[in-house]
C-alpha positions in Angstrom: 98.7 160.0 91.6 98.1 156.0 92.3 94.3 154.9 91.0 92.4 152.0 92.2 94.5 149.4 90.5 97.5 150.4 91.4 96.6 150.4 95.3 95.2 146.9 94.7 98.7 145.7 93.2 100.3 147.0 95.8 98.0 145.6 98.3 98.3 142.2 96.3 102.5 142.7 96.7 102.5 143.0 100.2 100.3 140.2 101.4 102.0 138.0 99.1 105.5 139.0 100.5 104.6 139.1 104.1 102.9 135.3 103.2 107.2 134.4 101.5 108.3 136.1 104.7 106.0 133.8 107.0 106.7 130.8 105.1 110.2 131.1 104.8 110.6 132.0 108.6 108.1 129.0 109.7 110.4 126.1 107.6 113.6 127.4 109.1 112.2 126.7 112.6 110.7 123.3 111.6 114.2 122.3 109.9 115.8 123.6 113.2 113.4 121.9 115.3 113.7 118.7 113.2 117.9 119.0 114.3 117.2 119.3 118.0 115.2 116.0 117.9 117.9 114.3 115.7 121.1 115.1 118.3 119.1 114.3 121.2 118.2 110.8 120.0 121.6 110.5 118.9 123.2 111.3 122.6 120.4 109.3 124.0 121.1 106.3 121.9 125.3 106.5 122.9 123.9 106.5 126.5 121.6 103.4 125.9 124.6 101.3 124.4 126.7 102.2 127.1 124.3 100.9 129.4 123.3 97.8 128.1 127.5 97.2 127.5 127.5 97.8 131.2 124.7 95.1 132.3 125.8 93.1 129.7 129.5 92.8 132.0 127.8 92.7 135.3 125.6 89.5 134.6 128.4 87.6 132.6 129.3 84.7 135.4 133.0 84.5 134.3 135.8 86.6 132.9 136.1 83.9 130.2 132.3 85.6 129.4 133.2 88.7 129.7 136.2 89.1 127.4 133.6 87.4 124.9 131.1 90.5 125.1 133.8 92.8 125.3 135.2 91.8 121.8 131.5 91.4 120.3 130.8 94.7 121.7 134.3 96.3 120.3 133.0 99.2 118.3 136.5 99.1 115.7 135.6 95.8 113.7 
């Protein structure tokens, strides 16, 4: 038969393991949330580059200009 002390260890057990269990589940959502952010400012930075690439061609006055901001803006060198 379980006495005093032993219900209390057992008490003591559980709560710490449901408090693991909480805490383990609780960082996995932060790091998961914390991944979300990072690919959406990654997509959202492709898409800024693209558009500034794009004004960047539309204002140039001259093709001469525009070749110029086309090589500067060459993402392989």
């Amino acid at each position: 038969m379980m006495d005093a002390s032993d219900l209390r260890l057992l008490f003591t057990l559980a709560f710490g393991a449901g408090g693991a269990w909480f805490f383990i589940k609780q960082s996995r959502k932060d790091v998961n949330g914390l991944g979300a952010k990072v690919n959406a400012e990654i997509k959202t930075s492709a898409r800024r580059h693209i558009n500034i690439a794009l004004a960047l061609m539309l204002v140039a006055p001259t093709e001469e200009i525009r070749k110029k901001i086309a090589d500067l803006l060459r993402e392989d060198s």
